[in-house]
KOLKOLMI-665359 format. One line per field, with one value per atom (N, C-alpha, C, O): residue in three letters; x, y, z. Coordinates in nm, 4 decimals, m for minus. Layout:
kolmi c(ALA; ...)
east c(X; ...)
north c(Y; ...)
up c(Z; ...)
% end
This chain:
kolmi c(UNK; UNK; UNK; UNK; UNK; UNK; UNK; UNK; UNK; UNK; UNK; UNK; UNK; UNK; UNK; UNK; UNK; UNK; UNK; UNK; UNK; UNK; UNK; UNK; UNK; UNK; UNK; UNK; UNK; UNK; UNK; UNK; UNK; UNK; UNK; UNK; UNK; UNK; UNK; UNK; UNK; UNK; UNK; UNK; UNK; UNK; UNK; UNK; UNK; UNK; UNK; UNK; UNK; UNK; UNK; UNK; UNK; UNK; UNK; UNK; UNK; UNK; UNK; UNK; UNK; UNK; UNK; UNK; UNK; UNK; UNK; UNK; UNK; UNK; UNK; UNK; UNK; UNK; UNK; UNK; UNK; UNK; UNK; UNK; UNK; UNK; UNK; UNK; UNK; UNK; UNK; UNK; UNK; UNK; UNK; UNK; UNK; UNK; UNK; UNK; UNK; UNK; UNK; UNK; UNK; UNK; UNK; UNK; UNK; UNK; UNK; UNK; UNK; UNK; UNK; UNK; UNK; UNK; UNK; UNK; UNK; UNK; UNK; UNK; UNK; UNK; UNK; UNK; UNK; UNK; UNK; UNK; UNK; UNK; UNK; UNK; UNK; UNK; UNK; UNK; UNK; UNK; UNK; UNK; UNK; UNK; UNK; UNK; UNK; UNK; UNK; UNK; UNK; UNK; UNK; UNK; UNK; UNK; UNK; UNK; UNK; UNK; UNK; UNK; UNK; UNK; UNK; UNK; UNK; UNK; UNK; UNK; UNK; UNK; UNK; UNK; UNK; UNK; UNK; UNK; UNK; UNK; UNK; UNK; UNK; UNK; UNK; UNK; UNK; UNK; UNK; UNK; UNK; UNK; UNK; UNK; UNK; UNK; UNK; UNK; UNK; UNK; UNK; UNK; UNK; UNK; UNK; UNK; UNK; UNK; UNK; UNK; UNK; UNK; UNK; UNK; UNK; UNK; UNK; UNK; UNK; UNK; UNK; UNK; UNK; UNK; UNK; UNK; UNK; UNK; UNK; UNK; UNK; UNK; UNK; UNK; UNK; UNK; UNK; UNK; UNK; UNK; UNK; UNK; UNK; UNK; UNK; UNK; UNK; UNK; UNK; UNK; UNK; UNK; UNK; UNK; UNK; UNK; UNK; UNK; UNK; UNK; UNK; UNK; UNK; UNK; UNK; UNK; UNK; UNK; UNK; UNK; UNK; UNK; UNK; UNK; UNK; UNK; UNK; UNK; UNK; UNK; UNK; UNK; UNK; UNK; UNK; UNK; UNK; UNK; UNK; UNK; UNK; UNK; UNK; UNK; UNK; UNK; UNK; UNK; UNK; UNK; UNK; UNK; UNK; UNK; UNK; UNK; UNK; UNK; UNK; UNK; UNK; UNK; UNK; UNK; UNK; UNK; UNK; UNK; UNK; UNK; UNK; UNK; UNK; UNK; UNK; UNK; UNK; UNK; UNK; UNK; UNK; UNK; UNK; UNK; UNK; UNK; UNK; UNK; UNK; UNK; UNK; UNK; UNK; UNK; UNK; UNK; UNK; UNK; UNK; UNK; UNK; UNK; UNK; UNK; UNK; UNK; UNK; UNK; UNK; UNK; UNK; UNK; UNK; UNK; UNK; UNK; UNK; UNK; UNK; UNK; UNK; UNK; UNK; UNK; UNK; UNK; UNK; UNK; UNK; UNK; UNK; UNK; UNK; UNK; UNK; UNK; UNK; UNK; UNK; UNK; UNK; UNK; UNK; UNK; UNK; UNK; UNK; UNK)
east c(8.4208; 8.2947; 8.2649; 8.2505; 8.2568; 8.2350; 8.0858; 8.0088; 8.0578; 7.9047; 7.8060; 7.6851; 7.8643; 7.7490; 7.6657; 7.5583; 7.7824; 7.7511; 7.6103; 7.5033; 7.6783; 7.5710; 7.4484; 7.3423; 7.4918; 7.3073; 7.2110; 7.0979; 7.2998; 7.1980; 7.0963; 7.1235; 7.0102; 6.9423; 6.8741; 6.7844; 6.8957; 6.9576; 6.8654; 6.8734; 6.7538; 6.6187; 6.5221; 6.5356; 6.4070; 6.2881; 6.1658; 6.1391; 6.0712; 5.9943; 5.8351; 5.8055; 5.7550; 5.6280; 5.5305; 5.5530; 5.4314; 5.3387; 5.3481; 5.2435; 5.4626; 5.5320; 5.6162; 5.6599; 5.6394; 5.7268; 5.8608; 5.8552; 5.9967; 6.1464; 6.1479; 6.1441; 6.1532; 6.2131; 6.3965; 6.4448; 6.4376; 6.5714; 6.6784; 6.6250; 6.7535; 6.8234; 6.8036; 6.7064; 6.8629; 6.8613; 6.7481; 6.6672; 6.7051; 6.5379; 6.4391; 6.3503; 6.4263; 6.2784; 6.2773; 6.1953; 6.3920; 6.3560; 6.3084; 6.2192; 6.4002; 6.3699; 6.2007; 6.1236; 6.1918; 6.0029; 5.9240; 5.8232; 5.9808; 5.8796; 5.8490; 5.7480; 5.9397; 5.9701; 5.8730; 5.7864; 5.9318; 5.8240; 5.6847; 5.6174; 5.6237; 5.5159; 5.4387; 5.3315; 5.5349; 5.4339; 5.4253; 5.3215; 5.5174; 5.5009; 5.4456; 5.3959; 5.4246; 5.3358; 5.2032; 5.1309; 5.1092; 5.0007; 5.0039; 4.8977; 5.0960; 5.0524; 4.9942; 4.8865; 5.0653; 5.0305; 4.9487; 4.9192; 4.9262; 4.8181; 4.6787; 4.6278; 4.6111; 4.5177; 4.3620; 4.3618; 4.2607; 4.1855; 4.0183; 3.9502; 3.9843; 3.8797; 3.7675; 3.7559; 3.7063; 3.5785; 3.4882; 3.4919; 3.3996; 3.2894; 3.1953; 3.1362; 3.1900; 3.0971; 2.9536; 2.8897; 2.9103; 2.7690; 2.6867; 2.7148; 2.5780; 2.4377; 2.4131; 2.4046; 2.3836; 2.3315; 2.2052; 2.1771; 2.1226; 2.0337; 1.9951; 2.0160; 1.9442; 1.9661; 2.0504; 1.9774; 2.1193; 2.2256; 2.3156; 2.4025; 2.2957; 2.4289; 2.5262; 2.4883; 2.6335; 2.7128; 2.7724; 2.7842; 2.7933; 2.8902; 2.9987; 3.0664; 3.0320; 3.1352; 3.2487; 3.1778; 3.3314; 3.4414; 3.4426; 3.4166; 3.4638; 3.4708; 3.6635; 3.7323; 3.7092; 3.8639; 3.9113; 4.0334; 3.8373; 3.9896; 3.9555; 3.9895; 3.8989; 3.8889; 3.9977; 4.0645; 3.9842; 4.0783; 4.2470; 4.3301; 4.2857; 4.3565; 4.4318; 4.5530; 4.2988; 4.3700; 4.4196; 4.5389; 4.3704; 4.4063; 4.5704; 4.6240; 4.6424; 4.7989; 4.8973; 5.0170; 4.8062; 4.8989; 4.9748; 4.9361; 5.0712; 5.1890; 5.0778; 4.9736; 5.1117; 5.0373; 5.1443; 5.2647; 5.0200; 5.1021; 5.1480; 5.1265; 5.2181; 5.3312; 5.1869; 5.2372; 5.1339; 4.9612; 4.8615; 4.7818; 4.8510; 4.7838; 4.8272; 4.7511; 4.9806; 5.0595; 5.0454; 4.9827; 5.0805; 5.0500; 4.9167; 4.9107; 4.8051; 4.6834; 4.6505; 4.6057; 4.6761; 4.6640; 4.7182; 4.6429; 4.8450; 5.0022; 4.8673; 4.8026; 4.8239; 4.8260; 4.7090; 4.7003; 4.5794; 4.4728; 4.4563; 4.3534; 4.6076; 4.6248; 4.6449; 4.6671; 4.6390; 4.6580; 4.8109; 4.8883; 4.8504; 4.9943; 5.0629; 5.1806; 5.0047; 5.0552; 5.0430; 5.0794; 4.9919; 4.9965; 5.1125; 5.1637; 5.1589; 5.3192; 5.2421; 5.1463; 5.2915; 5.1965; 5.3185; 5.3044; 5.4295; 5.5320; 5.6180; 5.6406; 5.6406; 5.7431; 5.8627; 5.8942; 5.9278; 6.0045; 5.9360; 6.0218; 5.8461; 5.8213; 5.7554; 5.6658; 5.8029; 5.8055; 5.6889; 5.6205; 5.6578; 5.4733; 5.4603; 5.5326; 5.3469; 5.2782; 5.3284; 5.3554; 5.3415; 5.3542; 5.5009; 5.5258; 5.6334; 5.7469; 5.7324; 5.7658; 5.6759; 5.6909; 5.6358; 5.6912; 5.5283; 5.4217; 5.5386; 5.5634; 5.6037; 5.7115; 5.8482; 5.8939; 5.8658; 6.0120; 5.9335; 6.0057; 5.7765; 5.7287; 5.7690; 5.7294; 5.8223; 5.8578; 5.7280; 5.7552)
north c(3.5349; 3.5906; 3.5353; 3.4143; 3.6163; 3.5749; 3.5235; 3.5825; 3.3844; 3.3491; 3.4955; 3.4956; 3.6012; 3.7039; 3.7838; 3.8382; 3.7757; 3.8651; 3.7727; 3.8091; 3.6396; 3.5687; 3.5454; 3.5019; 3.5876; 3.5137; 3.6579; 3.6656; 3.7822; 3.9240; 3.9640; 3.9575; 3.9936; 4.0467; 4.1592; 4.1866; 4.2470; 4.3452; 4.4187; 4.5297; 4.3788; 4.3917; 4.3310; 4.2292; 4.3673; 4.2978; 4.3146; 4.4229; 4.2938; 4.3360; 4.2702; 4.1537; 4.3963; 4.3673; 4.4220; 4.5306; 4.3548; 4.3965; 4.4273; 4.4834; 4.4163; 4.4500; 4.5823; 4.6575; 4.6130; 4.7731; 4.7351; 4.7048; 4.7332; 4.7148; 4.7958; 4.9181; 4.7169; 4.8028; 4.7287; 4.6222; 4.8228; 4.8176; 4.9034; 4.9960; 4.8799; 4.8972; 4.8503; 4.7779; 4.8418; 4.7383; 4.7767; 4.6854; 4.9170; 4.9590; 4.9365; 4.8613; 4.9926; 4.9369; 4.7337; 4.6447; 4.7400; 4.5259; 4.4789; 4.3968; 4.5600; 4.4995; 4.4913; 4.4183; 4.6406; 4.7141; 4.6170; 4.5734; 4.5773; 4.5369; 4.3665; 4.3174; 4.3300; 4.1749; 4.1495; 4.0687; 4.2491; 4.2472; 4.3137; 4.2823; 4.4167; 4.3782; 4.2328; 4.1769; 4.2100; 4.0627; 3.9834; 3.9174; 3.9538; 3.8870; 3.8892; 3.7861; 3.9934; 4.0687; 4.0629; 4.0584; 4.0602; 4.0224; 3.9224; 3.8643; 3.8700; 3.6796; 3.6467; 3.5872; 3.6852; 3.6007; 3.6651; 3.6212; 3.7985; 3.8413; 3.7852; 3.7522; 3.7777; 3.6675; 3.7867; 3.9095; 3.6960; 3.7689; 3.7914; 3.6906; 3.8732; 3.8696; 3.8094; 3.8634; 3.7215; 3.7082; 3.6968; 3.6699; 3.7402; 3.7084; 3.5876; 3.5675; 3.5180; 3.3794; 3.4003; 3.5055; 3.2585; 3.2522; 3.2616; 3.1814; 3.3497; 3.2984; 3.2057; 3.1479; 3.1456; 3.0162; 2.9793; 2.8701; 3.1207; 3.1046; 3.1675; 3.2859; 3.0877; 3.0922; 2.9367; 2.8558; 2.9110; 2.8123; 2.8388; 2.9254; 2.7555; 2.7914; 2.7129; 2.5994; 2.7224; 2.5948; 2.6417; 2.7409; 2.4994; 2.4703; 2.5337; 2.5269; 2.6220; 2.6705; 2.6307; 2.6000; 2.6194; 2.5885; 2.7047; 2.8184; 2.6898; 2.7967; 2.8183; 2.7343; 2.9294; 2.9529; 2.8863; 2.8968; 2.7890; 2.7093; 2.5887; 2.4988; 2.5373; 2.4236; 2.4671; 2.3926; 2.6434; 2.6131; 2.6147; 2.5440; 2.6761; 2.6440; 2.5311; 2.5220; 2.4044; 2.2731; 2.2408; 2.2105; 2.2405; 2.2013; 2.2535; 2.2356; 2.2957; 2.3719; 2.2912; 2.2778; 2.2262; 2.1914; 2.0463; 1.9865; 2.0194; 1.9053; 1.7983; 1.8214; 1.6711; 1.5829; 1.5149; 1.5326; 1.4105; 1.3617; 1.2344; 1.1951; 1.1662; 1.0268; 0.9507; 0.8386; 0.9439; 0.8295; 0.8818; 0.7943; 0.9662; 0.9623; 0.9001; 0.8336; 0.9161; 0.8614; 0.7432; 0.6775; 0.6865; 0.5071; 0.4406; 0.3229; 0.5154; 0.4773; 0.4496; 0.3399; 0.5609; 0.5462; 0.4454; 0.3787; 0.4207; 0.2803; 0.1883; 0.1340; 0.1745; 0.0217; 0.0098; m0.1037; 0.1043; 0.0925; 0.0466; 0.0278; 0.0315; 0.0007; m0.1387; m0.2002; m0.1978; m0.3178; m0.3477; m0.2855; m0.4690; m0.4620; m0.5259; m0.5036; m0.5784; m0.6477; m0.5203; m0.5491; m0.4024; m0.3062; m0.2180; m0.2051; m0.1379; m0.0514; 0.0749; 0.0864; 0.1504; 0.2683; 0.3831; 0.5048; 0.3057; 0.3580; 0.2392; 0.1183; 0.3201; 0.2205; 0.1411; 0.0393; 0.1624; 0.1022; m0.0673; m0.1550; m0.0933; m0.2299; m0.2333; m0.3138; m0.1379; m0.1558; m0.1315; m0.0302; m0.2805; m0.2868; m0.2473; m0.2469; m0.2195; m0.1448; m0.2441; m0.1796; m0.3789; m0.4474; m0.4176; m0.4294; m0.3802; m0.3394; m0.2205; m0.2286; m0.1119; 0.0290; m0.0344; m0.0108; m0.1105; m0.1393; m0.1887; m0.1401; m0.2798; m0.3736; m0.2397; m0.2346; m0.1562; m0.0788; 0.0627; 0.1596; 0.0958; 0.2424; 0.2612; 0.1787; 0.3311; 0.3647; 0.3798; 0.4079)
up c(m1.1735; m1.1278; m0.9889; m0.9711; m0.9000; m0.7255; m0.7646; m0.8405; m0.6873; m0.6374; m0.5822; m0.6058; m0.5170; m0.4932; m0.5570; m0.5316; m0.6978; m0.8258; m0.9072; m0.9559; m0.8897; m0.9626; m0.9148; m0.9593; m0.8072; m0.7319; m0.7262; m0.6782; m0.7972; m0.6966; m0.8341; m0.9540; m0.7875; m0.9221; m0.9488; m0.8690; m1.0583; m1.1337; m1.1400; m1.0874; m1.2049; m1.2654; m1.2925; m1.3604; m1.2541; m1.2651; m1.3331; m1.2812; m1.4074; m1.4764; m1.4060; m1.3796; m1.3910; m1.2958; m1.4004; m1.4538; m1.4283; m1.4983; m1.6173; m1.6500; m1.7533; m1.8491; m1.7917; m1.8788; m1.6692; m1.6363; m1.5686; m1.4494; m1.6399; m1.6346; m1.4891; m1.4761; m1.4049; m1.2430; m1.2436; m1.2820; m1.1949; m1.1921; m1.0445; m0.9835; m1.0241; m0.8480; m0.7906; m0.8118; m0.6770; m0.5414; m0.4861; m0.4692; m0.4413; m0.3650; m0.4529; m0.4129; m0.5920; m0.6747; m0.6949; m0.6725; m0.7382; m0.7028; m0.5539; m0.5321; m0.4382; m0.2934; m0.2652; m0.2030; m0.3702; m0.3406; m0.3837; m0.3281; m0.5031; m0.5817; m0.5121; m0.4618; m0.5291; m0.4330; m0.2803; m0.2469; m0.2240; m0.1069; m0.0967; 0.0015; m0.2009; m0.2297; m0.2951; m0.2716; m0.3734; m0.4185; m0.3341; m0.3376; m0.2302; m0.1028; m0.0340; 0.0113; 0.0084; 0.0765; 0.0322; 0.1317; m0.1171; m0.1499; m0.1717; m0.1941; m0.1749; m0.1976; m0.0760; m0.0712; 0.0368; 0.1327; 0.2642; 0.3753; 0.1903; 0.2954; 0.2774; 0.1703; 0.4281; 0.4247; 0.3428; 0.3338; 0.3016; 0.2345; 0.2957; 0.3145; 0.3124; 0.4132; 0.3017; 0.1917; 0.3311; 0.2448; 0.3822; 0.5022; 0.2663; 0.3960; 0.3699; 0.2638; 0.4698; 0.4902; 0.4358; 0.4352; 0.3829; 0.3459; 0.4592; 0.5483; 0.4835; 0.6002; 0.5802; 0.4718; 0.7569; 0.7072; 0.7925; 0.8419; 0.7984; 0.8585; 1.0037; 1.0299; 1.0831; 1.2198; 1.2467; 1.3040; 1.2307; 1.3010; 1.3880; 1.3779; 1.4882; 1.6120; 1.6037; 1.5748; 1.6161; 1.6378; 1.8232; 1.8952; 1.8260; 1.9929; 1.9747; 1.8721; 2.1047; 2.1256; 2.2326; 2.3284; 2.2588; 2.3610; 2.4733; 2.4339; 2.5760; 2.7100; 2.6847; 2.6268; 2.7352; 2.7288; 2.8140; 2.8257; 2.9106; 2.9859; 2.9242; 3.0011; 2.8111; 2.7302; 2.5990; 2.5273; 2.5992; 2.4458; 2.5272; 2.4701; 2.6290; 2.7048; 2.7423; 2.7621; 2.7526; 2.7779; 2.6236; 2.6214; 2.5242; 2.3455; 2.3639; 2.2546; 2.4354; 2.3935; 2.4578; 2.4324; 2.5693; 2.7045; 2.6342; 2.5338; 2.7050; 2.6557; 2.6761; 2.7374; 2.6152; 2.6441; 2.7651; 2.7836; 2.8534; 2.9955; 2.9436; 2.8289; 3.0410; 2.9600; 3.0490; 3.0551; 3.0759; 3.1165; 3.0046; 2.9708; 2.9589; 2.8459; 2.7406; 2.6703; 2.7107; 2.5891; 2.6219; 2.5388; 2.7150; 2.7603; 2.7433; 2.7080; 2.7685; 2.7981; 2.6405; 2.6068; 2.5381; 2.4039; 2.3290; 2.2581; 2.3325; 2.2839; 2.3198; 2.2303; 2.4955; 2.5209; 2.4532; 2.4062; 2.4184; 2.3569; 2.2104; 2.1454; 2.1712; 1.9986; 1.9951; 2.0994; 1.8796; 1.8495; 1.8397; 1.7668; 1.9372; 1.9150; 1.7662; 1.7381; 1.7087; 1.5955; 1.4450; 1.3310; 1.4808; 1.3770; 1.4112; 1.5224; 1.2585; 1.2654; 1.2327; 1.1563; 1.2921; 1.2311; 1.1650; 1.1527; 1.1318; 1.0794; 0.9442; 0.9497; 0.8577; 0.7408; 0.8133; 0.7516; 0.9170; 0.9762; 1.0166; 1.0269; 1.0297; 1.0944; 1.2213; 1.2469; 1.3095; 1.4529; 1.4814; 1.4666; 1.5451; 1.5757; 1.7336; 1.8332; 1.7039; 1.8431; 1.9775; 2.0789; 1.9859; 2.0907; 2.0942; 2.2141; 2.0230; 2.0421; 2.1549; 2.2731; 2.0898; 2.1641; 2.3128; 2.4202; 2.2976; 2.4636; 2.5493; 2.6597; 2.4976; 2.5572; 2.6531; 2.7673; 2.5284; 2.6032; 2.6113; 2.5873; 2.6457; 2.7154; 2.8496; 2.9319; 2.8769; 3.0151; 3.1359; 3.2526)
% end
């Protein structure tokens, strides 16, 4: 028996209804996929007159951009060197020591 035979499948049963062929299984398969993971509109509770703060588009703009190697530095040197912020060991005054 070839591995292709074993892995393909034959028939499927949706709702108690025997679907069977390669197009009614493909159908049926990618509809359920397809409702699983389509997103679901609900609609939000009122909450009154409440505003919340909004961001201007060259603020959501900056949120994408790479971070700079003086920001990454400015942050390292702002940490405590004697904490690991990883299972490995390697404490913050390691990384400060060999940051470029």
């Amino acid at each position: 028996m070839s591995s292709r035979r074993s892995t393909t499948i034959i028939s499927i049963n949706v709702n108690g209804v025997q679907i069977e062929g390669v197009e009614g299984v493909r159908s049926a398969v990618f509809q359920h996929f397809q409702s699983h993971f389509k997103v679901a509109m609900e609609s939000r509770p009122v909450l009154g007159d409440l505003s919340f703060k909004t961001i201007s588009v060259e603020d959501v703009a900056d949120l994408i951009l790479p971070f700079l190697l003086e920001e990454i530095k400015a942050v390292v040197y702002d940490c405590d060197s004697y904490k690991s912020p990883g299972e490995d060991e390697t404490n913050i005054g390691f990384i400060k020591e060999f940051l470029c």
